[in-house]
N, C-alpha and C positions, 0 to 999 in steps of 0.2 A: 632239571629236564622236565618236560611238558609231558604230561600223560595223557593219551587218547580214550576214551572209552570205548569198548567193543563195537559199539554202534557206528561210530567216527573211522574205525580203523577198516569196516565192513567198507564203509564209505567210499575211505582211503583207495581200498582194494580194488573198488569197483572204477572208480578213476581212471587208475593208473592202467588198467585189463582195457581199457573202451580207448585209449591214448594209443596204446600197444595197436588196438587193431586196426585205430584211425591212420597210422603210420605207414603199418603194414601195405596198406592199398596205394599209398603213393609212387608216382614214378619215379622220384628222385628220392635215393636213399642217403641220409647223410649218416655219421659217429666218427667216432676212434678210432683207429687201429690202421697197423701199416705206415707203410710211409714215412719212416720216419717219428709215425705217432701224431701227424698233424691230421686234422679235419676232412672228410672223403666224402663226397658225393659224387653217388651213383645212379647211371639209368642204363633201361635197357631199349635199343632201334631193333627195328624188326621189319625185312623188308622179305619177299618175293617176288622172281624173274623169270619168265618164260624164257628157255637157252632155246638154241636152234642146234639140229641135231649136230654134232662136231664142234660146238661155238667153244669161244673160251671164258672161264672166269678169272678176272684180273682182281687180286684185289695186293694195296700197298697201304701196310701201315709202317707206324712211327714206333712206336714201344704197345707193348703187350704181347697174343700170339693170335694165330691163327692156323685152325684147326678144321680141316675137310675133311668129309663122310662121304662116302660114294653112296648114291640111292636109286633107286627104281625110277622111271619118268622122267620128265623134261623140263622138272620146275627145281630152279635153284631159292634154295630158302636157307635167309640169313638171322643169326641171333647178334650183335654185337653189345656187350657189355660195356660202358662206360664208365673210366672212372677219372675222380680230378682231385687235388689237392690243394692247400691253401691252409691259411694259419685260421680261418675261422668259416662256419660253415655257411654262410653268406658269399664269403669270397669265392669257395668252394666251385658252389653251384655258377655263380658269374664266369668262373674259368668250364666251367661246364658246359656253357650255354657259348663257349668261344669255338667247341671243337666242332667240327663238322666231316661229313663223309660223304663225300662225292660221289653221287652216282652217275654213269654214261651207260649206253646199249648201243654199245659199237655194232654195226652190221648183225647183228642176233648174238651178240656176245654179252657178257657185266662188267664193267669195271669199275671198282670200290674202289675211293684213292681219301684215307685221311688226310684233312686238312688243319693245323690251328699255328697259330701265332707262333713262332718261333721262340719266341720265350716261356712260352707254355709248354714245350716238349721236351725235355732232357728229365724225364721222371715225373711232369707231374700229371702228363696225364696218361692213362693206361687203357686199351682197347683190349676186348679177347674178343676174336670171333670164330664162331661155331657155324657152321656151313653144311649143309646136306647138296650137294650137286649130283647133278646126272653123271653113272659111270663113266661115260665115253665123253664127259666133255676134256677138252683142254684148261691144263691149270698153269697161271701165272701168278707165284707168291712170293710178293714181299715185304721183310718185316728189318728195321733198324734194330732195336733190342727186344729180344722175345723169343717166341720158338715157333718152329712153322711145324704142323702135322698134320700129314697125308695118307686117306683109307683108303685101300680098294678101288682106287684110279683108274682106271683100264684105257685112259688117254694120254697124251704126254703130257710131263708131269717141267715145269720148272723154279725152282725155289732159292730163294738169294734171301741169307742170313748176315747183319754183321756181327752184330754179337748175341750168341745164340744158339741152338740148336735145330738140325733138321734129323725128322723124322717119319721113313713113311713104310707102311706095311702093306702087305697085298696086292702088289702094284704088277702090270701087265705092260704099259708103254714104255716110249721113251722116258729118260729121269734123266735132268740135270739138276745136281742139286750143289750150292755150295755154303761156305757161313768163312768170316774170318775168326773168328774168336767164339770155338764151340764145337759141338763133333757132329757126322754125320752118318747116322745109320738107317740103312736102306733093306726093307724087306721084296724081294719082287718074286710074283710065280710063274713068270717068263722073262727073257732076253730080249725085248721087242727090237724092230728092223732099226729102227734110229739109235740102241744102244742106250749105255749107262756112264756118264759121269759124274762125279763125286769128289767135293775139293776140300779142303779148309787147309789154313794155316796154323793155326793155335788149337790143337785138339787132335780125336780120332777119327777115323774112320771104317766101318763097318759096313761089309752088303752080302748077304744069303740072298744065292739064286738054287736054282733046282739043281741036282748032281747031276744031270742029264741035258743042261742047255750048252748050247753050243755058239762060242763067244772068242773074241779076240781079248787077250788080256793084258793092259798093262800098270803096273801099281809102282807108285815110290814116295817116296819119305827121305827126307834129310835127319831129323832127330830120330829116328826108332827105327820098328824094324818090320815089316811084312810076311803073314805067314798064311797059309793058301792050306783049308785041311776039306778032305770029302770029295774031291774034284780030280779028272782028269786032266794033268796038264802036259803040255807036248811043249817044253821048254823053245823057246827062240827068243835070241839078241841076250841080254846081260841077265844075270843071275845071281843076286847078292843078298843079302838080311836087308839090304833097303833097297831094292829093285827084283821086279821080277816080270819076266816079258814069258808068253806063250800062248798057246791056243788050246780051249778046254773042246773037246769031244771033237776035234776037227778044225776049230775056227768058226767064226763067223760073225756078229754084230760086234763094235767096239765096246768095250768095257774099259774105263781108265779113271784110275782114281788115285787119287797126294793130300800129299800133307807136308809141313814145314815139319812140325814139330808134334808129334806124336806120333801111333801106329796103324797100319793099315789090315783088316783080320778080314777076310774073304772065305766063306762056308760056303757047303753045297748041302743043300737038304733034300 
């Protein structure tokens, strides 16, 4: 084995520290890890849009998630993380440079629509995006494998997962939300006039509305079983461990929500 002497190894040190930072400031990240364990380079887009009051944000990816913050103002601002894989980090970066993200401004609206080669998509490349939008706009999301998660929305909210999960908290509008393969759990602090539904097949379903809104309600499930705690219910039409039809405080907006194969849990808080 070779020995260094102190001076060498200072040297060494000093190298390797100046490499480290030269790295650091680049926009494509490449190494190890994930994946499989093959080659990953990463960058980050970063885009902001003037919304128009009411507009909607669309955005539709392929694999990763996507994740809305409801915020003050009228400017929607995007982070998108990209990531790619490949057996070596050359190739990496080449499949990185294939993906792209479409942007339109439909009539004062955004729509984000990932783009890449179809044989670049089945895992290898991975999008997350992190979004601050105006409270009150409208949201359209959708995500092939990933998870969609929605803050503090005070707009209608609509979300299509295939495999995956939805998530959203805080939420004031309308909510459609569904996934095939994954669950969906919905926080809302009102019943807005358009109503709530909530779908999947393979998974659960979960939604906390206030003890005090007042809703039409109908829930069912083929594999499990439905169970309704905290709420006023005024039973009408079938009533089973996997059905359950009525009207919470009186009636009033639609509320409906299934599943194939898991269970449906409905709180009042």
């Amino acid at each position: 084995m070779k020995h260094r002497s102190p001076g060498q190894l200072v040297g060494h040190g000093l190298l390797l520290a100046a490499l480290a930072v030269a790295l650091s400031g680049c926009d494509v990240m490449v190494g190890m890890g994930g994946f499989g364990g093959k080659e990953i380079a990463r960058d980050q887009w970063t885009r902001s849009y003037p919304l128009a009051a009411g507009g909607q944000l669309e955005i539709v990816n392929a694999n990763g998630a996507i994740e809305t913050d409801a915020a003050d103002g009228n400017t929607v601002e995007v982070t998108a993380t990209r990531s790619a894989r490949a057996a070596t980090v050359e190739a990496a970066k080449e499949v990185l440079q294939k993906v792209e993200i479409q942007e339109e401004t439909p009539a004062g609206g955004v729509r984000l629509t990932v783009k890449a080669p179809s044989a670049l998509v089945g895992g290898q490349v991975n999008i997350e995006f992190k979004v601050k939008v105006p409270r009150t706009a409208a949201l359209r999301l959708v995500n092939s494998n990933g998870r969609i998660t929605v803050i503090g929305a005070q707009g209608a909210v609509k979300a299509e997962v295939s495999n995956g999960s939805v998530t959203g908290r805080g939420l004031t509008g309308p909510v459609d939300a569904s996934t095939t393969n994954g669950s969906v759990s919905i926080d809302v602090d009102a019943v807005a006039e358009g109503g709530i539904k909530l779908a999947t097949t393979n998974g659960g379903v979960q939604l906390m509305i206030p003890s005090g809104a007042k809703a039409d309600l109908q829930a069912a499930c083929t594999n499990g079983g439905v169970n309704v705690s905290n709420l006023t219910l005024q039973n009408r039409g079938e009533q089973s461990r996997r059905r359950v039809e009525g009207a919470l405080n009186g009636g009033g907006p639609r509320i409906e929500l299934g599943t194939t194969n898991g269970g449906i849990k409905i709180t009042g808080k």
